[in-house]
C-alpha positions in Angstrom: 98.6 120.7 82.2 96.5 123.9 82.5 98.1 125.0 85.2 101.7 125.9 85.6 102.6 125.7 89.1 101.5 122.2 90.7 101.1 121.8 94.5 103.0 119.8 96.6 100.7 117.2 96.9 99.9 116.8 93.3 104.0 116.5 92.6 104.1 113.6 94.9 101.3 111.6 93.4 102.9 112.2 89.9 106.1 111.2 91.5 104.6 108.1 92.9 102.4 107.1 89.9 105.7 107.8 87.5 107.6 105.1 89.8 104.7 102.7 90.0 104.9 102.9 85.7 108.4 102.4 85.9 108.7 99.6 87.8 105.6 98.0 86.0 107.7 98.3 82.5 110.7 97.3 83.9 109.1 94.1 85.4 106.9 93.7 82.2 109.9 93.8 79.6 112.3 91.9 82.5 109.7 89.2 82.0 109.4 89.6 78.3 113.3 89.0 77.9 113.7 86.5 80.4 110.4 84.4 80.2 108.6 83.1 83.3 110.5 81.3 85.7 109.9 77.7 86.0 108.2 76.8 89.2 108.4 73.1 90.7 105.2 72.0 93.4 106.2 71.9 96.8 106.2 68.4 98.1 105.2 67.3 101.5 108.0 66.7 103.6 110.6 68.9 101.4 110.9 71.4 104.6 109.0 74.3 102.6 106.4 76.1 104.2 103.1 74.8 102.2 
């Protein structure tokens, strides 16, 4: 950073963009470890919204 002191506004985006990462990773390796869940088609008449 060039400049020491950040405004407030500038915090809050690196605050938001840090949590958006974070939860991106988390989900990425969460999938990585636990594989992709297996999905059956919905059926007619199985009472799931189509």
């Amino acid at each position: 950073m060039a400049e020491a002191a950040l405004s407030t506004s500038q915090i809050v985006v690196q605050v938001c963009l840090f949590v958006v990462a974070a939860i991106a990773l988390f989900g990425g390796a969460l999938q990585l470890v636990l594989g992709q869940p297996d999905t059956s088609p919905s059926l007619p008449g199985s009472g799931l919204p189509t």
